[in-house]
C-alpha positions in Angstrom: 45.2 20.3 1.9 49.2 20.7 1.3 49.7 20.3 -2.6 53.3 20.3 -2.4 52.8 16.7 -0.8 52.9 13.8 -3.3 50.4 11.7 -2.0 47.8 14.6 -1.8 48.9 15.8 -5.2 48.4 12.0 -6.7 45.0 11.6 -5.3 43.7 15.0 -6.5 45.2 14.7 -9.9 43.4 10.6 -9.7 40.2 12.4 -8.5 40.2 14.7 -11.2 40.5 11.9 -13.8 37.9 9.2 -11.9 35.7 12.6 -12.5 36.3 13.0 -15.8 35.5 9.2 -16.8 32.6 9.4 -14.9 31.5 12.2 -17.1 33.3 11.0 -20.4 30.9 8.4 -20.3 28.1 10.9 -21.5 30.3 12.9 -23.2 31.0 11.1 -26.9 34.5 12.3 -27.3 36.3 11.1 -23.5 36.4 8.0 -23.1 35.0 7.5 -20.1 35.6 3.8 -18.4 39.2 3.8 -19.5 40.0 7.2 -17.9 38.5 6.2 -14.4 40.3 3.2 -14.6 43.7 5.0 -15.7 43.0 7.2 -12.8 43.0 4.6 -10.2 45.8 3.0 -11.8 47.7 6.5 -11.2 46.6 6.0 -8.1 47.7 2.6 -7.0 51.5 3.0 -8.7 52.0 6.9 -7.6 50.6 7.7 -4.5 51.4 6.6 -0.7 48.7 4.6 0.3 49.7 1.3 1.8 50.6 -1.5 -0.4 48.0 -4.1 0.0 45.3 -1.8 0.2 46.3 0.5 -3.3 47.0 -3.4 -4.7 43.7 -4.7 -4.0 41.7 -1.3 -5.3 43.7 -1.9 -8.3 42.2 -5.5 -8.8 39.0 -4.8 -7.6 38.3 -1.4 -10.2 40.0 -3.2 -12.9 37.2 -6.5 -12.0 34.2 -3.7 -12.6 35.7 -1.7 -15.5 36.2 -5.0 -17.7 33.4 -6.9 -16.8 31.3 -3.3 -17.4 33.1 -3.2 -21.0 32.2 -6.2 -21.6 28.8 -6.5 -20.7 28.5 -3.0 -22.5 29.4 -4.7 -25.5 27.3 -7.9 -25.6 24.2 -7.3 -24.0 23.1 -4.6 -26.4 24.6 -6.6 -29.6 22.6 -9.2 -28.5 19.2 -6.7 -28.4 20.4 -5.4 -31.5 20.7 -9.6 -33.2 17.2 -10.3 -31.6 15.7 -6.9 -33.4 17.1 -7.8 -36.5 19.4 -4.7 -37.2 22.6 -5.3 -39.1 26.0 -4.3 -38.6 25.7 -1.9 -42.2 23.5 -0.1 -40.3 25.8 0.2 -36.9 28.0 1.1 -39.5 26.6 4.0 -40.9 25.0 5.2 -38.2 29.1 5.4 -36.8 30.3 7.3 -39.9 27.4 9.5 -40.5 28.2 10.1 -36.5 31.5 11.2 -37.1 30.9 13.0 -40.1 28.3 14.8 -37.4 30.8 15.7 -35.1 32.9 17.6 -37.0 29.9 19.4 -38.8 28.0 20.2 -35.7 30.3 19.4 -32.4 29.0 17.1 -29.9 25.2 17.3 -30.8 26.6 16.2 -34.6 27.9 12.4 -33.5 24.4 11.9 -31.7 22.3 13.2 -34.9 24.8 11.8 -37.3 24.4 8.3 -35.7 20.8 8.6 -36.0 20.6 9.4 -39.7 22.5 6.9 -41.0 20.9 3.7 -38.7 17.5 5.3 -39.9 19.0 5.6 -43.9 20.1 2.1 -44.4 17.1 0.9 -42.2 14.8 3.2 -44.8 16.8 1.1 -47.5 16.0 -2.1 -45.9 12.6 -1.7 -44.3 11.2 1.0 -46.3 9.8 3.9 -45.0 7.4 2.2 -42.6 9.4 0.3 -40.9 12.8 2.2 -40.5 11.8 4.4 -37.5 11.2 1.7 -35.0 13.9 0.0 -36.0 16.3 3.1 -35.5 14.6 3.8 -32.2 15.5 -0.1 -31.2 19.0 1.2 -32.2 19.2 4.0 -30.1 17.8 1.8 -27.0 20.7 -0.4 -27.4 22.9 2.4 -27.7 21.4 4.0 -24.5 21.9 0.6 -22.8 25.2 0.8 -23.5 26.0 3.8 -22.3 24.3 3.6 -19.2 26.3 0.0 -18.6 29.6 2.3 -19.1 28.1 4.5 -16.8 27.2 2.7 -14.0 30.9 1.0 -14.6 33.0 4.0 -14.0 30.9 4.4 -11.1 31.5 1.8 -9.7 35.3 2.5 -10.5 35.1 5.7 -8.9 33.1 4.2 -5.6 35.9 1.2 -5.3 38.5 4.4 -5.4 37.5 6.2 -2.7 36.6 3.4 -0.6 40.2 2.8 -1.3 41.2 6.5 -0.1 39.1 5.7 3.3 41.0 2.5 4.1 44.6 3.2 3.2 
C-alpha cells in the first residue's frame, strides 16, 4: 500500500472514519451514523474512484443513513407513546445523563440516563411502578441504538462494495 498516493490515502483516511461510526454508534460521545456517512462522503468527493460508481455509493449510503436515522427516531418514540412514558422523563433521564458523563466518563451518561427516567417515573408511578417503566425506557433506547447500528453498517457495507467496483 503506497500512502504517498491520493486515492490510497483517501480510502484509508474514509476507512478509518466508516470504522469509527461503526463504533461511535456504541460509544455515547461519537456520533456514529453521521461519521460513516461523512466518511463516505470523503470518499466520493476526494478520492479517484470512477465517477458514476463514487456517485452512486454516495446516493445509496446516504438512502441507508437517513432512513436508519429516521427509523431510529420513530420506531422507539412510538414504543415509548404506547408505554405511556413522557417526554419529562426522556428529559431527565438526558440531563441526569449528561450530568453522568462528566461525573463518571462514559459509564456516567448510561447511569445518569437511567436515574432520572426511573426519578420522574418514581414521581409519577410511585415506587411500584417506576422500574418497569424505566426498563421500557431503556428497551426503546437499546432499539435505538441498535437501528443506528445496523445503519452505519450498512453504510460501511455500501462503501466497500463501492471500493470493489470502482
Amino acid at each position: 500500500m503506497d500512502l504517498s498516493d491520493t486515492g490510497t490515502t483517501v480510502n484509508v483516511i474514509a476507512g478509518i472514519a466508516i470504522a469509527l461510526g461503526v463504533v461511535g454508534v456504541v460509544i455515547p460521545v461519537i456520533p456514529g451514523l453521521l461519521l460513516s456517512w461523512l466518511g463516505v462522503l470523503a470518499w466520493a468527493l476526494l478520492g479517484d474512484a470512477s465517477g458514476g460508481v463514487k456517485w452512486l455509493v454516495l446516493v445509496v449510503a446516504t438512502l441507508v443513513a437517513a432512513l436508519g436515522a429516521l427509523i431510529k427516531y420513530l420506531l422507539p418514540g412510538r414504543r415509548l407513546k404506547s408505554a405511556g412514558i413522557p417526554n419529562s422523563a426522556l428529559l431527565a433521564g438526558g440531563v441526569l445523563g449528561l450530568v453522568g458523563f462528566f461525573l463518571i466518563p462514559v459509564v456516567g451518561l448510561i447511569l445518569g440516563f437511567i436515574l432520572g427516567v426511573f426519578l420522574v417515573e418514581q414521581h409519577r408511578l410511585g415506587p411500584g411502578q417506576a422500574w418497569p417503566s424505566t426498563k421500557k425506557a431503556l428497551g426503546a433506547a437499546g432499539m435505538a441504538m441498535l437501528i443506528e447500528f445496523t445503519a452505519a453498517l450498512g453504510v460501511a457495507v455500501v462503501w466497500v462494495f463501492g471500493l470493489i467496483l470502482a
